[in-house]
N, C-alpha and C positions, 0 to 999 in steps of 0.2 A: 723222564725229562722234567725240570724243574721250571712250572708254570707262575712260581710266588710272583715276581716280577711281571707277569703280564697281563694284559688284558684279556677277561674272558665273554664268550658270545656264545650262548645257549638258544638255538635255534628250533622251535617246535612247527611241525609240518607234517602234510598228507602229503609231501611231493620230496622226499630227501634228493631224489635224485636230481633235482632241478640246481643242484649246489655243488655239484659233485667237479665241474672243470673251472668254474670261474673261482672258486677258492684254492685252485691251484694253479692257476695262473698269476702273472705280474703282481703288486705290492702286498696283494692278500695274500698270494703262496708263499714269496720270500716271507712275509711278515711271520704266519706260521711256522716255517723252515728253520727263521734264526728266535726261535720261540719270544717274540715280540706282542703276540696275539695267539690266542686257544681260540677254539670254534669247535662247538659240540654241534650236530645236528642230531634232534630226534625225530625219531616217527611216532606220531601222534596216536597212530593205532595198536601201536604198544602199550599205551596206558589205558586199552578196552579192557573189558571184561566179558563180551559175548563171545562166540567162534566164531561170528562175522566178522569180528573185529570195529565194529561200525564207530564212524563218529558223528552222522549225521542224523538226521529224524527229519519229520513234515513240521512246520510252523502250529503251535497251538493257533486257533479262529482262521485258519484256512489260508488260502495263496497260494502264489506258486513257488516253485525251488525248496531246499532243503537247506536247514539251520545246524548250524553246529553243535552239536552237545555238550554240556557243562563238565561232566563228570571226569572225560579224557586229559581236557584243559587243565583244570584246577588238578590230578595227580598228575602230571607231568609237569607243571610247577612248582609244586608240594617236592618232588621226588626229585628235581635238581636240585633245589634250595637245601634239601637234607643230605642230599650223595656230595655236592658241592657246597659246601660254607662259604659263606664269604661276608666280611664287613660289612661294602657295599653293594647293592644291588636292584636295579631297577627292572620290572615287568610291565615291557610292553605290546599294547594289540595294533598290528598295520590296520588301517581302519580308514578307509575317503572320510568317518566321520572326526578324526583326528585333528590335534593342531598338527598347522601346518609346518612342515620339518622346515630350518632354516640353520644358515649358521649358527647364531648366536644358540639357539639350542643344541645343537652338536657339540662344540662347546662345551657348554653344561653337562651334556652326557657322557661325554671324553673321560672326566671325574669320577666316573663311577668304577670299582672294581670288574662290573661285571653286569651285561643286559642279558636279560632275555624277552625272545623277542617272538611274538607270537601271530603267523603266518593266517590270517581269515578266510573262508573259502567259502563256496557253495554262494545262498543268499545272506549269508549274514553268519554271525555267535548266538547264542544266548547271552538274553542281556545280563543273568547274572554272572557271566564272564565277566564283562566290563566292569559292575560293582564288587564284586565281591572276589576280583583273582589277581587284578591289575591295575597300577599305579599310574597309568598313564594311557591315550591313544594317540597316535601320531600316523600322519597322511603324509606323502610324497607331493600330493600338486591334488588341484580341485579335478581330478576325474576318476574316473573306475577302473581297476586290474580286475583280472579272472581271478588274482589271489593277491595274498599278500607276500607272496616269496620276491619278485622283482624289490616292493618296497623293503622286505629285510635287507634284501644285498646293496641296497642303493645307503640305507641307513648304516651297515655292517662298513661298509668302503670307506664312507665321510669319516663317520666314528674313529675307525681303526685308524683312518691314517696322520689322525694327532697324536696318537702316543709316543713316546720316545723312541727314536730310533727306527720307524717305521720304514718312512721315506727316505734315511740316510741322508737327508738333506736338511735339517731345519729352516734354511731360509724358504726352500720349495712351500710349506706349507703355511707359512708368516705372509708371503704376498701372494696369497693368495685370490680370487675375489670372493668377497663377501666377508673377509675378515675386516677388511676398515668399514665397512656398510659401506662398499662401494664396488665395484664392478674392476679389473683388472686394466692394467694399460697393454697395449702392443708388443708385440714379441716377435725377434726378429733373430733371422741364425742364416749362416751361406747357404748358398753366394749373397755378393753385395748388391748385386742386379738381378734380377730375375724376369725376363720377358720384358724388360722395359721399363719394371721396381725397382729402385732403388730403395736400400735402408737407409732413414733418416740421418743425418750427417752428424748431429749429436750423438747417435749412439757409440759412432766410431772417434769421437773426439778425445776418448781419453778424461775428459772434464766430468767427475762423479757427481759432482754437485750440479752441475748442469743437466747431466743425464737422468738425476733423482727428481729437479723441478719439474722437466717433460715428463715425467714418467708419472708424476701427481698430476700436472695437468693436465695429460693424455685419457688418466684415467676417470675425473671427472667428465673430460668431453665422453666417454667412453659411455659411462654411466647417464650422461643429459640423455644422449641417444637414443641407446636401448631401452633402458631401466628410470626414467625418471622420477617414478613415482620410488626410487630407492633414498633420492635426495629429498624428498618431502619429509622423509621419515628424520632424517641427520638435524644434528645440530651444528651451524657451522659460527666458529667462534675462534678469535686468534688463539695463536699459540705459538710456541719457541719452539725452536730446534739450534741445537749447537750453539745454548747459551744467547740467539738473541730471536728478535719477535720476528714472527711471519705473518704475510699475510691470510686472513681469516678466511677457512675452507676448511676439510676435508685433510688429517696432517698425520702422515705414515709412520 
């Protein structure tokens, strides 16, 4: 099968099995399926050298739990980057000590030929993982997983599903939330009533331009709401559409 055209995801893990149905199911199976995305998963304990296979040890100056070892890490890095060439390629560690993943950096990562992406477990890595094996650390949200395999797939999904043709929809992934910095508007499908809901009368008006203004202003009230501190960040400043000036906000 002919992977030139697609995106690759280099997966390193003590848990292969924990990937095993959710990348065959919905956008990541298809994505795989009409070769859109590659997805290697390795096991970590393949790049041992003992017959334990071990990848952990006790903390050099004591504590509790067990650190990861450097040695498995850096050749199972080393040993994709050589078996898999590629232009481009970023190495990263799931890490709570990470920046914090967000659109705009998904985004950014979307770019690249090819992650790998490297699952943390036990108490911690060795810090010379972090300096010396890997270009970046990234966290899902300010808390703590038992590992980093949830964060791979949560990163793996975002990622994957901006490349071409993923979603078969382009616009699906354009109005998205968090692609304007701002939160989504309302979404509405039958019936026209439901328990005593009505869907709004504009959406069924036929009128696009009408139905695009609610839909900007839906999604700003959307966003004051939930997410406020999303519009502290924004810069709101007129702007045109369709050749004439709009009013200054937030503009799709």
């Amino acid at each position: 099968m002919d992977f030139s055209r697609s995106m690759q995801f280099d997966i390193i893990t003590v848990f292969p099995e924990f990937f095993t149905d959710p990348l065959r199911l919905g956008v990541l199976g298809r994505a795989q399926a009409n070769n859109r995305l590659q997805v290697r998963i390795h096991q970590l304990r393949d790049y041992t050298e003992d017959r334990h296979r071990k990848v952990d040890d006790v903390p050099y100056g004591g504590g509790g739990g067990m650190v990861i070892k450097p040695e498995p890490v850096f050749r199972a890095v080393e040993a994709i980057q050589e078996n898999f060439p590629l232009e481009t390629s970023r190495t990263i560690l799931l890490s709570p000590q990470g920046r914090r993943l967000d659109q705009t950096r998904i985004g950014e990562l979307a770019r690249y030929h090819r992650l790998i992406l490297i699952c943390g477990r036990y108490e911690g890595v060795d810090e010379r993982i972090r300096t010396g094996c890997v270009d970046e650390e990234i966290s899902v949200g300010d808390y703590v997983l038992s590992g980093g395999e949830p964060a791979a797939l949560v990163l793996l999904d975002a990622v994957g599903r901006l490349q071409p043709g993923v979603l078969g929809n382009k616009v699906s992934a354009e109005k998205d939330s968090f692609r304007a910095g701002i939160l989504d508007c309302p979404r509405y499908t039958r019936p026209e009533i439901f328990r005593g809901m009505r869907v709004p009368e504009v959406l069924r008006s036929g009128n696009h331009d009408k139905i695009e203004s609610w839909r900007r202003e839906k999604a700003l009230e959307n966003t004051q709401r939930k997410r406020p501190d999303l519009l502290k960040e924004k810069q709101f400043r007129p702007g045109r559409k369709n050749g004439r000036k709009v009013s200054p906000g937030v503009h799709f």
